[in-house]
C-alpha atoms as one frame of an Amber mdcrd trajectory, in Angstrom:
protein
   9.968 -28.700 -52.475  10.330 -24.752 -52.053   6.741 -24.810 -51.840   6.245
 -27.060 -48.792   9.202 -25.299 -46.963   7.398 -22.165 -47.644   4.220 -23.737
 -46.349   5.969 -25.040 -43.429   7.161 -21.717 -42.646   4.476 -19.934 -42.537
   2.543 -22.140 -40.219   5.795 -22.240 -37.921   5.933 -18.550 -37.770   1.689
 -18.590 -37.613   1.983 -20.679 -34.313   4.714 -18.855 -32.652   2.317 -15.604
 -33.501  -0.536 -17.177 -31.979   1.364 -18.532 -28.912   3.247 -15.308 -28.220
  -0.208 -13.690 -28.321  -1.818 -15.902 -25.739   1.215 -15.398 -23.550   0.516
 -11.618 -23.838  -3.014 -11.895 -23.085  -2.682 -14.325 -20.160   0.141 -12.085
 -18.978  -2.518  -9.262 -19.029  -5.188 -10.764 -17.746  -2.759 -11.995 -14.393
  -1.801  -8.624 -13.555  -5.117  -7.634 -14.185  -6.537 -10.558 -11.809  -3.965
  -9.365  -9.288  -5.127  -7.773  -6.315  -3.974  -3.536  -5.473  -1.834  -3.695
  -2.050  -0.973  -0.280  -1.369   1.737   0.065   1.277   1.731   4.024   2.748
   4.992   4.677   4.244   6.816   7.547   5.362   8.164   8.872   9.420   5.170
   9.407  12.177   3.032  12.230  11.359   3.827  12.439   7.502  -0.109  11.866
   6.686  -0.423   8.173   6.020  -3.470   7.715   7.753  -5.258  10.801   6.482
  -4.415  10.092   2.756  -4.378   6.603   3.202  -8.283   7.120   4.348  -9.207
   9.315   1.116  -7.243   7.185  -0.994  -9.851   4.383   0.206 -12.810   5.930
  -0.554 -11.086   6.818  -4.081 -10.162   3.418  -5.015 -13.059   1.944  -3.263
 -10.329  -0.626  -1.144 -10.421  -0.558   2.719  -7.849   0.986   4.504  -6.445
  -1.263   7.254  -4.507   0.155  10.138  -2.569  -2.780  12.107  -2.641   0.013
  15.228  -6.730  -0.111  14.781  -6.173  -3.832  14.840  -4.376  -4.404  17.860
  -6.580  -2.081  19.878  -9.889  -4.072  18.364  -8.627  -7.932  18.780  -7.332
  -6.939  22.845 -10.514  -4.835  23.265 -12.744  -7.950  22.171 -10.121 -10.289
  23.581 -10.274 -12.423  20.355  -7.392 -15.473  20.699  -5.232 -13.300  18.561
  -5.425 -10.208  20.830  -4.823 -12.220  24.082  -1.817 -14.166  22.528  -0.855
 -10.053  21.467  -1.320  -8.953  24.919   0.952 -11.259  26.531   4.177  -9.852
  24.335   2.828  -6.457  25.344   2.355  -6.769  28.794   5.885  -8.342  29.006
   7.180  -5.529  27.162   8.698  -7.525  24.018   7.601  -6.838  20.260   4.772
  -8.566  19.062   6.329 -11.647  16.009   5.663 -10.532  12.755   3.608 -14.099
  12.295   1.120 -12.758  15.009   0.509  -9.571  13.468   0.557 -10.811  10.111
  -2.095 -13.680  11.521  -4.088 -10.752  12.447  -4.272  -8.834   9.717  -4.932
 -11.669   7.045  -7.734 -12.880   9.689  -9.387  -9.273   9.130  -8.669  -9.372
   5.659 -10.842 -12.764   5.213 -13.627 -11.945   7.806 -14.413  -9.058   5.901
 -13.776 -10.634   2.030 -11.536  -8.026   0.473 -10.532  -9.489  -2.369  -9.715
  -6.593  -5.057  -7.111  -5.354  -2.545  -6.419  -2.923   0.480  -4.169  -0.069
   1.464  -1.738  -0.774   4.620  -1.100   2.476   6.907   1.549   1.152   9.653
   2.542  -2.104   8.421   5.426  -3.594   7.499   7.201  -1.504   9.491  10.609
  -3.493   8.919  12.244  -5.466   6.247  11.710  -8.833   7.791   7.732  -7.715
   7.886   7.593  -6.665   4.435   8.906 -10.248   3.226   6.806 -12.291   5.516
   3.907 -10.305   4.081   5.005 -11.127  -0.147   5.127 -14.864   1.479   1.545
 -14.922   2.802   0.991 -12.841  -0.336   2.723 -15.595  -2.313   2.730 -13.552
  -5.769  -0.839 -12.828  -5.729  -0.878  -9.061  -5.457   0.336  -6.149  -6.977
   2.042  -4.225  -4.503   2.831  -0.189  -4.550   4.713   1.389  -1.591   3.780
   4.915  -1.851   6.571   6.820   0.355   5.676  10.474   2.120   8.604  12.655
   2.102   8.214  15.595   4.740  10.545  17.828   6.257  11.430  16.856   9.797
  10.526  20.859  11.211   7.368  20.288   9.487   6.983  17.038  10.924   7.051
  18.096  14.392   4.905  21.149  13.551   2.055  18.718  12.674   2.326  16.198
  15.336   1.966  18.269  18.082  -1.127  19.614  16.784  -2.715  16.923  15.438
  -5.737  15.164  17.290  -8.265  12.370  16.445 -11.954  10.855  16.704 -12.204
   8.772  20.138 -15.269   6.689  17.968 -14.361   6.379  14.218 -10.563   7.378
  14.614 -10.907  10.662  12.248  -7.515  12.313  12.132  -7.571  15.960  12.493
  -4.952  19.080  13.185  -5.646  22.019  14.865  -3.291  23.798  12.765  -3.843
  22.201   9.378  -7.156  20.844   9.020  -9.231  21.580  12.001 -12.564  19.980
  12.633 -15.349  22.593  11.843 -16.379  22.747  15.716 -13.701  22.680  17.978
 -12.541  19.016  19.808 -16.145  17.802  17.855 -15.563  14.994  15.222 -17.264
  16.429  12.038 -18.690  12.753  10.545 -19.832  11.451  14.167 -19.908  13.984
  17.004 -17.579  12.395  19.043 -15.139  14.153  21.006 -11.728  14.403  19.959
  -8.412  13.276  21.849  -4.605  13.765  21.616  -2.591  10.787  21.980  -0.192
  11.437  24.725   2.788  10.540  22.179   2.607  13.831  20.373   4.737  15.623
  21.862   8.079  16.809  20.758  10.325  14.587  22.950   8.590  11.343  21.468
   8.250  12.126  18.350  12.046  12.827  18.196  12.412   9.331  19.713   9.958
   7.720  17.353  11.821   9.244  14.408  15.098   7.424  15.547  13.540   4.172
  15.644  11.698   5.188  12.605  15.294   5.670  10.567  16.819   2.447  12.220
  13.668   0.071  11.700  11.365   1.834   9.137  13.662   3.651   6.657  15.214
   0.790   5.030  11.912  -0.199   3.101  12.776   2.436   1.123  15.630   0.889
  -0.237  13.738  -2.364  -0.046  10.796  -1.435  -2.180  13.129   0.771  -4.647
  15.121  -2.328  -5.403  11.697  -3.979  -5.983  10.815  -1.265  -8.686   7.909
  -0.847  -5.998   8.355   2.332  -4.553   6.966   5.991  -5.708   8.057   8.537
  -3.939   5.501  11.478  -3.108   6.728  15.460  -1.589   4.616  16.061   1.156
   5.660  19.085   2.770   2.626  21.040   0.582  -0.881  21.636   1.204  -3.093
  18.675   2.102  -5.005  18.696  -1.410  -1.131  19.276  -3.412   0.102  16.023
  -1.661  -3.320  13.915  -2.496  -2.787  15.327  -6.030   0.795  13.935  -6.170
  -0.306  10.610  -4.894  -2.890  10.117  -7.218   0.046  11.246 -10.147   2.002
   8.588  -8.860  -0.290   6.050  -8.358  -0.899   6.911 -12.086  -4.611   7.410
 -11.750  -4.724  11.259 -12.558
């Protein structure tokens, strides 16, 4: 009789082994499986777009901006950039459902399916849950927040300029194309947006801190957030974003 309890433990605690190993392993492999969203946030001028363009190439996932969007669906008056256009022309925000429409139409015309890296979306709460819906548990999402000194900030803005072709963010000041107002990858000229200056920015930042700011929280609560200096050197900043995207 102690011999077939024995046996009968044994196999019990055999199965729950093997069981609690394929749980493991399927665990694994779902995460694995799981798609890289990489969310770059931080206040206007902070260097989303210019890390959020290296990080690309790094990671080999395209870098979407939902500003590049909007410009591209009203330029080729797709459905989406007409119904945009309407909202803009009225002077109301554009519903997070339209831009979210838009960006997940992108997403599938061009197949990305190991992920992409968001520079200027969500830009509020309500944005960032609509996207985990569409998302629907699919993805593993990092928000990867740029903190920068507001002096610097301003310092950066005002000089900074881009590519009128392939959008190539530059800065006078801090990373200067090799030939001035000349875009070093195409030889287009380069343009300043007539929001850099001082008095918008400042206004930006306000709606920035009421609108923007509180994904902070959002994400930290989420045990999705990694915070990331960036008030050093272009190449210290990409350093600390790799460190905390733990891939260096």
């Amino acid at each position: 009789m102690k011999k077939i309890i024995i046996y009968l433990l044994f196999f019990l605690i055999t199965a729950l082994g093997v069981i609690f190993m394929h749980q493991m392993s399927s665990s694994k492999k779902n995460i694995k499986d799981k798609e890289l969203v990489v969310i770059m946030l931080g206040p206007p001028g902070a260097g989303k777009g210019t890390h959020g363009i290296k990080l690309s190439a790094q990671l080999n996932l395209p870098h979407i901006s939902t500003g590049d969007l909007f410009r591209e669906n009203i330029k080729k008056e797709t459905d989406l950039g007409k119904e945009a256009l309407k909202y803009i022309k009225e002077g109301n925000l554009t519903p997070d459902n339209l831009v979210i429409d838009m960006l997940f139409d992108h997403i599938k015309k061009n197949n990305y399916k190991n992920g992409y890296i968001l520079d200027g979306f969500p830009r509020t709460v309500n944005q960032a849950q609509t996207l985990e819906n569409r998302l629907n548990n699919k993805a593993k999402i990092i928000a990867l927040s740029l903190d920068i000194d507001k002096s610097l900030l301003l310092d950066r803005i005002t000089n900074r300029v881009m590519c009128s072709k392939c959008h190539t963010p530059y800065n006078n000041k801090f990373m200067p194309p090799k030939k001035e107002g000349i875009c070093d990858k195409c030889g287009a000229e380069l343009f300043q947006r007539k929001d850099d200056t001082k008095e918008v920015v400042e206004q930006r930042l306000v709606a920035y801190n009421n609108e923007t700011k509180p994904l902070i929280d959002y994400y930290n609560k989420k045990d999705e957030l990694k915070s990331v200096d960036a008030n050093g050197s272009m190449e210290v900043v990409y350093s600390n974003l790799l460190k905390a995207l733990d891939l260096k």
